[in-house]
C-alpha positions in Angstrom: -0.9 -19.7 -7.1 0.5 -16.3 -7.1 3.5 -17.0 -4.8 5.6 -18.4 -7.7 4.9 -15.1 -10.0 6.0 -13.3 -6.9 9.0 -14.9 -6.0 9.9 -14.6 -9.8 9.9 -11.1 -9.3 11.4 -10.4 -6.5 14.4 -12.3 -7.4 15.2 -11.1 -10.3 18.4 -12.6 -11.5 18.6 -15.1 -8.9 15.4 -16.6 -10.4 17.2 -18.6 -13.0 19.5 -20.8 -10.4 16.3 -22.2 -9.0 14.2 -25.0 -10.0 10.5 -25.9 -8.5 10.4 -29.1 -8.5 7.6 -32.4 -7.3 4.4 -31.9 -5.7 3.6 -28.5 -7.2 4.2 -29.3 -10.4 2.1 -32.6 -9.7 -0.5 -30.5 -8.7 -0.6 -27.7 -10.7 -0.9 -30.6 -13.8 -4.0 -32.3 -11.8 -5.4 -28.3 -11.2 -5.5 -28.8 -7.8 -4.3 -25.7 -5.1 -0.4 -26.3 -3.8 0.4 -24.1 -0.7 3.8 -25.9 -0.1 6.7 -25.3 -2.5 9.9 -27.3 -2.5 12.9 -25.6 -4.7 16.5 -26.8 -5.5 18.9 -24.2 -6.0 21.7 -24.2 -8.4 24.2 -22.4 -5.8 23.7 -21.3 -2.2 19.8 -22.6 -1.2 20.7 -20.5 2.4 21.6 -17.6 0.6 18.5 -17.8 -1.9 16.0 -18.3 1.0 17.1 -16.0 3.1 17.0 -13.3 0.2 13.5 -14.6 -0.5 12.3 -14.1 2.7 13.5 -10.6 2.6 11.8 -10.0 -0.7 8.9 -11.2 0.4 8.2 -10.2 3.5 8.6 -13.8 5.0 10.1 -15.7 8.2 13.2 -17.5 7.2 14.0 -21.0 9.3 17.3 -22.9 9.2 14.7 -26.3 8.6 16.7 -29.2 8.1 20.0 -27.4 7.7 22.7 -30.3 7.8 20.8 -31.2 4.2 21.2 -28.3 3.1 17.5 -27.3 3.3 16.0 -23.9 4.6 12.5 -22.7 5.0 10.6 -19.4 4.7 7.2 -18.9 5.9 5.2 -16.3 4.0 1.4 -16.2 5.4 0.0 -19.6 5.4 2.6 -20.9 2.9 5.8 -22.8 3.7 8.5 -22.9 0.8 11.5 -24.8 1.0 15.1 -24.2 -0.7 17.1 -27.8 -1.2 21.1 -27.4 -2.5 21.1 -29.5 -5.8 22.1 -33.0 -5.2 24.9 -34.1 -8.1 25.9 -32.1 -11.3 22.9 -31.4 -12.3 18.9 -31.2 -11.6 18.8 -34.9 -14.1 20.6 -36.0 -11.3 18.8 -34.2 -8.6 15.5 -36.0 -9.6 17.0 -39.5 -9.8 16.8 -39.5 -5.9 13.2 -38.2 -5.5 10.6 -40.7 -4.6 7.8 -41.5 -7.5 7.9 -40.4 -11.1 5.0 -38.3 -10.3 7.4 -36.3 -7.8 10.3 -36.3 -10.1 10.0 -33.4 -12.0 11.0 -29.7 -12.2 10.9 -26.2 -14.2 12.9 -23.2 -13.8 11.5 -20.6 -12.2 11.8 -18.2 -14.7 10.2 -20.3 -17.7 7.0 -19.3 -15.5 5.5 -23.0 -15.3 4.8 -23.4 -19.1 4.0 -26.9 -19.4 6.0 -27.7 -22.6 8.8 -26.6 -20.4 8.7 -29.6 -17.9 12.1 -31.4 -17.3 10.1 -34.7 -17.2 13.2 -37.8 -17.1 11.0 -40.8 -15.8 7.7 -40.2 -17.5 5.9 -38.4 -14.3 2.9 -36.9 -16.6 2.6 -39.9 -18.0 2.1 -41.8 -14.8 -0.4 -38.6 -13.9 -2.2 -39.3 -16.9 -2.3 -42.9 -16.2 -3.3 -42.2 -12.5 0.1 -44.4 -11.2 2.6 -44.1 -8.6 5.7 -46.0 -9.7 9.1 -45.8 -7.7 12.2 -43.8 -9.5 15.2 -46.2 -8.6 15.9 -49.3 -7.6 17.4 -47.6 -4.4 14.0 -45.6 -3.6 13.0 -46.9 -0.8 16.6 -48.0 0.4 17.6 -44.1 0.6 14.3 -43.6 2.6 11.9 -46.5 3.8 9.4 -43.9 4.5 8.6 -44.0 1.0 6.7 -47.4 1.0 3.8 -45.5 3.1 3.7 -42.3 1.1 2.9 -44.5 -2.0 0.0 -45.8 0.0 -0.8 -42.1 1.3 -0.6 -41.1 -2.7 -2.6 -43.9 -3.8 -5.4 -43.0 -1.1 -5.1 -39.1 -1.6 -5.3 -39.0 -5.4 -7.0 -42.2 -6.5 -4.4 -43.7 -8.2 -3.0 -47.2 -8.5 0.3 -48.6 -7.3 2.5 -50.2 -10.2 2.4 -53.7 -10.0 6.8 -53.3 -9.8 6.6 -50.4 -7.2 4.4 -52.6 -5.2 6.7 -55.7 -5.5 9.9 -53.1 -4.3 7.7 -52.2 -1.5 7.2 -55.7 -0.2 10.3 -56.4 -0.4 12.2 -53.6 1.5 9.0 -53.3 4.3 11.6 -54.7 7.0 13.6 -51.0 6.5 10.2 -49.2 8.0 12.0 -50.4 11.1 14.0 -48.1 11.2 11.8 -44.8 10.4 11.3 -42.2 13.5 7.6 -43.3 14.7 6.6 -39.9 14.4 7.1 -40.0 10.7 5.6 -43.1 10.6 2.7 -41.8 12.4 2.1 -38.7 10.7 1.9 -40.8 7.1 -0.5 -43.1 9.0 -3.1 -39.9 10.0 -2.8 -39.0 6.4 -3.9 -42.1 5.2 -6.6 -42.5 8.1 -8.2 -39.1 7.3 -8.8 -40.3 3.8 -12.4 -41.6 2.6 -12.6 -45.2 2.5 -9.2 -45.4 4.1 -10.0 -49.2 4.4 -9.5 -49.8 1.2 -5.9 -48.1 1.7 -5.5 -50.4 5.1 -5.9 -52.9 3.1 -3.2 -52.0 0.6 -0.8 -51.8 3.3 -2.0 -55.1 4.6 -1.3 -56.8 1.0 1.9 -54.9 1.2 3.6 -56.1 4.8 4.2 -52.7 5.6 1.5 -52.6 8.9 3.2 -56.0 10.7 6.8 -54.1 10.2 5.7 -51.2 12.2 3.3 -52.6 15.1 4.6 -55.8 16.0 1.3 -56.6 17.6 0.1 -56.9 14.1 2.1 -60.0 13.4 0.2 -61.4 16.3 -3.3 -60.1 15.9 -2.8 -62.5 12.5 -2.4 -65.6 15.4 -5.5 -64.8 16.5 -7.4 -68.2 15.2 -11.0 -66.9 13.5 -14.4 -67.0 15.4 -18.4 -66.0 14.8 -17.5 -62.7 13.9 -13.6 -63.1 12.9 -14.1 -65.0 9.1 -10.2 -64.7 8.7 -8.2 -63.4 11.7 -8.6 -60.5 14.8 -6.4 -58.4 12.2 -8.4 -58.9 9.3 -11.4 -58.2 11.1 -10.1 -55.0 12.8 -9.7 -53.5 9.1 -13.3 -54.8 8.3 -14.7 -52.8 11.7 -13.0 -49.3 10.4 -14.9 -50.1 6.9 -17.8 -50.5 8.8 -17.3 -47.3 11.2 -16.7 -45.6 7.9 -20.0 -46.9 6.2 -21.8 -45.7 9.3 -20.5 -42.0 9.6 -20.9 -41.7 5.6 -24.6 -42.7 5.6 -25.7 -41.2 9.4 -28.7 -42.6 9.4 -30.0 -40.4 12.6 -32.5 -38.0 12.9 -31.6 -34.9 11.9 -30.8 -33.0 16.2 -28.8 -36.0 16.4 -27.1 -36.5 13.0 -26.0 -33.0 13.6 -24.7 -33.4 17.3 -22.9 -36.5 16.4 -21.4 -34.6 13.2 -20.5 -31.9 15.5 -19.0 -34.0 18.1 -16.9 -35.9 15.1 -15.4 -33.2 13.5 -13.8 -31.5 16.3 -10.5 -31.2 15.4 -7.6 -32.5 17.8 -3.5 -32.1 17.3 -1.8 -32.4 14.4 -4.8 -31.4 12.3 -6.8 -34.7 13.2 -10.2 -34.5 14.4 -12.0 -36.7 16.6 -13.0 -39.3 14.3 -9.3 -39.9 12.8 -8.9 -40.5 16.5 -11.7 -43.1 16.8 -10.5 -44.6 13.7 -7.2 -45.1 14.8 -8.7 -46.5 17.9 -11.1 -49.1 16.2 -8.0 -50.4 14.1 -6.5 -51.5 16.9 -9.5 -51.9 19.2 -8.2 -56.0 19.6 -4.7 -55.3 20.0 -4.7 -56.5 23.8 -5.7 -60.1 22.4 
């Protein structure tokens, strides 16, 4: 937490063109540790984040240039420096994703809560523990958005509203046309979460699965059987619940609850471990049928 003090400091004037805005402030208000910070500068972002990286001691990276975003690496922490989008930051936070994302502080009001620029009712949807969509053209500027309302609903708890949900449904077609890595790093995210059933589920009810893995569609065709009360998709969702209710209780003896523990928490790319990986794999354990 004592980055944004820092980067106050070192710079100075330049402080008050800058804005943090959306998951830190989300975090911050549900007191929970942020090591990723995403600014928009009023001005030159390149020119603020290369500064900042000189300030403090950091790496600066050209990330996602041709939007007018640039990265520094300081330690472990990654902080990112966005060009405003329109006039002003009202207008900046009309094209961020969900209410709960959508708001900002200046950096030099030094993240006094009374000083939240708060347009769409974000701590209110915090207090009420929902994700609702900004704009009608959410998840048309970005499809990706339909699974990081899942990945928010299984990472904090909260509900989708009942509107965002119907948006959702509606536009799942777009995921189409998402990179697959994208796709597949939201999907680990949601995977790694306890009970992620309950989030596979949720992305059942919301068509968004069938518009990424067109085997999906198929598994549904699948006609139902001793051990299939619905369809081979249906039940492929039921198996990770039960995988899930199995490592949660390890009901072993204690040599082998730990060697199986062991085994299952080695971690593999992308900050997965192997039982994300067996997960993953018992979701789609019946996709050859």
């Amino acid at each position: 937490m004592a980055t944004v003090p820092r980067l106050i400091r070192k710079l100075g004037r330049e402080a008050y063109n800058v804005y943090i805005v959306g998951g830190y402030i989300r975090d911050r208000v549900l007191n929970k540790e942020a090591k990723d910070y995403d600014f928009v500068v009023k001005g030159n972002a390149e020119e603020i984040a290369k500064l900042a990286a000189e300030k403090m001691g950091g790496s600066f990276v050209p990330f996602m240039a041709e939007k007018g975003t640039y990265r520094i690496v300081v330690g472990d922490e990654i902080l990112d420096f966005t060009n405003l989008r329109g006039k002003d930051i009202y207008e900046d936070l009309a094209h961020r994703d969900f209410t709960i994302n959508a708001m900002a502080i200046r950096l030099t009001d030094h993240f006094e809560f009374e000083y939240i620029i708060d347009p769409f009712g974000g701590l209110k949807d915090i207090k009420n523990r929902k994700i609702r969509h900004v704009a009608d053209y959410t998840f048309r500027e970005d499809p990706l958005r339909a699974l990081r309302a899942v990945r928010f609903a299984a990472t904090y708890k909260f509900d989708i509203d009942e509107a965002t949900k119907a948006r959702i449904k509606e536009e799942a077609h777009l995921l189409k046309n998402v990179a697959p890595e994208r796709i597949m790093n939201e999907i680990f995210m949601i995977i790694r979460e306890k009970d992620s059933h309950k989030y596979l589920r949720l992305m059942e009810e919301l068509s968004l699965m069938e518009n990424i893995f067109e085997e999906v569609a198929k598994l549904k065709e699948v006609g139902k059987c001793y051990y299939q009360l619905i369809n081979a998709w249906i039940h492929s969702i039921r198996a990770v619940e039960e995988y899930e209710n199995i490592i949660s209780a390890m009901r072993f003896p204690k040599d082998v609850e730990d060697l199986v523990s062991e085994y299952l928490e080695k971690p593999m790319s992308s900050g997965n471990k192997v039982k994300d990986i067996i997960k993953l794999g018992i979701l789609f354990h019946d996709i050859g049928k």
